[in-house]
N, C-alpha and C positions, 0 to 999 in steps of 0.2 A: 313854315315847316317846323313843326317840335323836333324836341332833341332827340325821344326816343326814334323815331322815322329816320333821322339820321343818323344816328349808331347803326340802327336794322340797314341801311344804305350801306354805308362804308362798309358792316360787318358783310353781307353779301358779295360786295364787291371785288372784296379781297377773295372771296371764297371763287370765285369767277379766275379774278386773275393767278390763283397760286392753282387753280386745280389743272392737269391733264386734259383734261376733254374740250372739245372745242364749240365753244360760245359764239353763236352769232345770233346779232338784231338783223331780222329782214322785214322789209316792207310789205304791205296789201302787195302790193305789186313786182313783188320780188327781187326787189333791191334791195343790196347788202348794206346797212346802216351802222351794223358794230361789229368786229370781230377780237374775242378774247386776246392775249397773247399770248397764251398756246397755240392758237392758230397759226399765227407767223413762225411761231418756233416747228411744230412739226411740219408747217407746209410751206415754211422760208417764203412766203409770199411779202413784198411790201404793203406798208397801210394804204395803198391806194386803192386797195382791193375793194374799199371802202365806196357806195356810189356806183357800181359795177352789177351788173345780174345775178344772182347766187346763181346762177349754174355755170357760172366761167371759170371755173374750176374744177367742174365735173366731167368724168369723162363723156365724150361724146357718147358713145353707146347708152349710159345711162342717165346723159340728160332727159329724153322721151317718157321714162319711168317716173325718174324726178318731179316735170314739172305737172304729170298728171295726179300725182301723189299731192302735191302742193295745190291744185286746185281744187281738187276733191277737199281738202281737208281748210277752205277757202270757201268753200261754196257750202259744205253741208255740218262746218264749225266742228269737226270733229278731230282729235288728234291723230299726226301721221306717224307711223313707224318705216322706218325705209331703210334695206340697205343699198349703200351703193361706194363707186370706187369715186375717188380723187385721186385729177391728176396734178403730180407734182412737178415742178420747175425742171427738176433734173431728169424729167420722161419717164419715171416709173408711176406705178399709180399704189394707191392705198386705199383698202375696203376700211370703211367706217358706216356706225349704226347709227344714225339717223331717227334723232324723238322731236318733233317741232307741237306748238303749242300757239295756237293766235292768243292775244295780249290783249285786253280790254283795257279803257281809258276810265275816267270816276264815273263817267255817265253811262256806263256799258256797254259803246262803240268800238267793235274791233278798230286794234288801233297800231298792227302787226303783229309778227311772228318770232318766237324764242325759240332759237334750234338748239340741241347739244349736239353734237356729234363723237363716237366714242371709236378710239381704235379698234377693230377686229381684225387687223391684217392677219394674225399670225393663225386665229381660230378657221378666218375664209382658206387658207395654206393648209392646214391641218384638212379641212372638211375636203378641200379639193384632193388633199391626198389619198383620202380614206375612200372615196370615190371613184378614184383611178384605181383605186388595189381593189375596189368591189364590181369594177369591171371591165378591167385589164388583167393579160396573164403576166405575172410578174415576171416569168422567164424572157419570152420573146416583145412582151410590150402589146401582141395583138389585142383585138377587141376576144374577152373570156364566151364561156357558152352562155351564163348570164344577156350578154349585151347585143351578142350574135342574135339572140330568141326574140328580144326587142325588137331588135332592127329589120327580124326574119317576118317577124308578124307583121310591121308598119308595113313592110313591104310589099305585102300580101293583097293587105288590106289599100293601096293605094294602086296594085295592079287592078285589083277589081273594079276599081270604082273609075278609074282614068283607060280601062283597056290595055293595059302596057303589060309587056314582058318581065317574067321574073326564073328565075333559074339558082338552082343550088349544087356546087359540084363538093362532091366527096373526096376527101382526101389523105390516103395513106404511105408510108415511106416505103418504101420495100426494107426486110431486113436489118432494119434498126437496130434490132435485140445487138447483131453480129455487131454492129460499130461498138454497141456498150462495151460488147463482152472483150472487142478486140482494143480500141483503144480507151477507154474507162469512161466513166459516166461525164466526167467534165469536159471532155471530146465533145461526145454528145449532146449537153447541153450547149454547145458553142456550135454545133452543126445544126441545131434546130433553130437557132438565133441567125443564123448565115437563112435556112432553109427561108425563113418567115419572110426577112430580108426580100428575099428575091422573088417570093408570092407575091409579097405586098407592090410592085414596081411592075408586076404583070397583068393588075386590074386599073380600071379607071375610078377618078376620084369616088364616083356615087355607089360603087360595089364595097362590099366588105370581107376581108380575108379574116378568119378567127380560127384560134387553136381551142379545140375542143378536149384538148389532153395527150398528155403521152406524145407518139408521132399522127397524130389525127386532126385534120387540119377541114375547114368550112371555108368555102368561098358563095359568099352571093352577087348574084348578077340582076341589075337592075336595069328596067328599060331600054335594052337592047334592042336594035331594029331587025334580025334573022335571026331564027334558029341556030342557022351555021357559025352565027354570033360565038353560040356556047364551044362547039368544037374547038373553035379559033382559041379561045382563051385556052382550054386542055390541051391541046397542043404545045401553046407557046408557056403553060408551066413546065411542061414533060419537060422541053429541050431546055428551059433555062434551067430545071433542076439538077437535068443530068450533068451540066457541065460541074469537072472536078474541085473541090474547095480544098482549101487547103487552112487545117486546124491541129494547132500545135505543134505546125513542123514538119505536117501528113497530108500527105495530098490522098485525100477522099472522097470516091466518086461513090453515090448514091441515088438511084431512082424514085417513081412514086408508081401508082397507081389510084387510077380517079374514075369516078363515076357523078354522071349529072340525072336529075332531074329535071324538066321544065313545067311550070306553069302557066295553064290549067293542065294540057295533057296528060303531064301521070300524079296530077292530085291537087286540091284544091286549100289545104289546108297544108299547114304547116310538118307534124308527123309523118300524113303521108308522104310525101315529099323529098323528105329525110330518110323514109325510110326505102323507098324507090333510089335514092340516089346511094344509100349505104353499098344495094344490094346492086347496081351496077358498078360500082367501086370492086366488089369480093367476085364478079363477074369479070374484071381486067386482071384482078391476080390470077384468077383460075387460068385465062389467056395466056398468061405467061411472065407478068409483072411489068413496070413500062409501059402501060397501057393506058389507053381514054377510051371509057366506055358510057355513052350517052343510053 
């Protein structure tokens, strides 16, 4: 071995061990044969780790991704890009970006795998944030009219095709201006975060309650087995919302009025639907407020 290959050695080497990112040798077959010591430092792991699977430290949801990634990029010699989380010792986990590379020998035999892996925790935190604010209401936390229209379509589209029941109930506060104007807007927003509260606790897991704005509130109902199905739920919002709250000190009692649609019978598509459930909604104020109008 010449001198120059051994300076280029050490001088690499060093560059491995002083850098941040995390260096692993993995085998054809997916054993862990070297890991940097930034590995141990961010992921407190002992060298035993060494000899072990590289995915015994992934989380389980994203070992199935992992090790598809890893064969593909095994079988068709091309490099992988991956992200995924690591779980670490103290039970939290860490997203990191994922560049591996097969390794050739003098004779041009793969002859393993050269991973880095780079932190991205803080950028996956950021993107997951910025995704909750893009379809989440930031007041009540509900799913926004964005995420509502997703969910309202999939839903549609999965009654048609399975035969199943879908339903949209429309939803308005009675008199809400009067709470602003009587006890001020921060009232109000603490009375619409109590309201959402108790929508949300009124449906079951696979429905979705969304605040479309203002005091204007969507519920979808998904594969319910009766019509009478939908009543039952408008019902049991009415009485849970009528009961009195009590915000900033004020005991507050305010109603709704609601109105549903169901599909297919009054529309097959999404608008009309919404629009049939608006106009049974403005059909229970006319009644007298308080009301469920299917």
């Amino acid at each position: 071995m010449d001198k120059g290959f051994q300076e280029h050695e050490a001088f690499f080497r060093q560059l491995v061990e002083q850098s941040s990112d995390l260096f692993q040798g993995i085998s054809l077959h997916g054993i862990t044969t070297y890991v940097s010591p930034s590995f141990y430092k961010i992921m407190g792991m002992p060298s035993s780790i060494v000899g072990k699977p590289c995915t015994s430290y992934i989380t389980e949801m994203d070992t199935p991704l992992f090790e598809h990634a890893f064969h593909q990029m095994i079988q068709n010699h091309q490099p992988m890009c991956l992200d995924y989380r690591l779980q670490l010792p103290n039970g939290s986990l860490l997203w990191v970006e994922g560049k591996a590379n097969i390794m050739y020998d003098r004779q041009g035999n793969p002859s393993g795998v050269a991973l880095i892996a780079r932190d991205i925790d803080k950028h996956k935190q950021l993107e997951q944030k910025l995704t909750h604010m893009a379809y989440y209401d930031s007041l009540t936390g509900l799913p926004n009219r964005r995420l509502f229209q997703d969910r309202y379509s999939q839903a549609l589209l999965t009654a048609k095709r399975y035969q199943h029941r879908a339903a949209v109930l429309y939803l308005d506060l009675d008199d809400f201006k009067f709470i602003n104007d009587t006890y001020g807007h921060a009232a109000g927003d603490e009375l619409l975060k109590a309201v959402s509260s108790r929508l949300a606790h009124c449906v079951r897991d696979p429905d979705t309650v969304s605040r479309l704005g203002g005091d204007e509130f969507v519920i979808l109902l998904q594969n319910f087995e009766h019509p009478d199905d939908i009543r039952k739920v408008g019902i049991r919002v009415i009485e849970s919302l009528k009961q009195p709250y009590v915000i900033h000190s004020h005991t507050i009692s305010i109603t709704c009025s609601m109105g549903a649609a169901e599909y297919p019978q009054d529309g097959i598509d999404t608008d009309t639907l919404l629009q049939h459930a608006d106009a049974a909604m403005y059909h229970a104020k006319q009644h007298g407020k308080n009301y469920f109008q299917s």
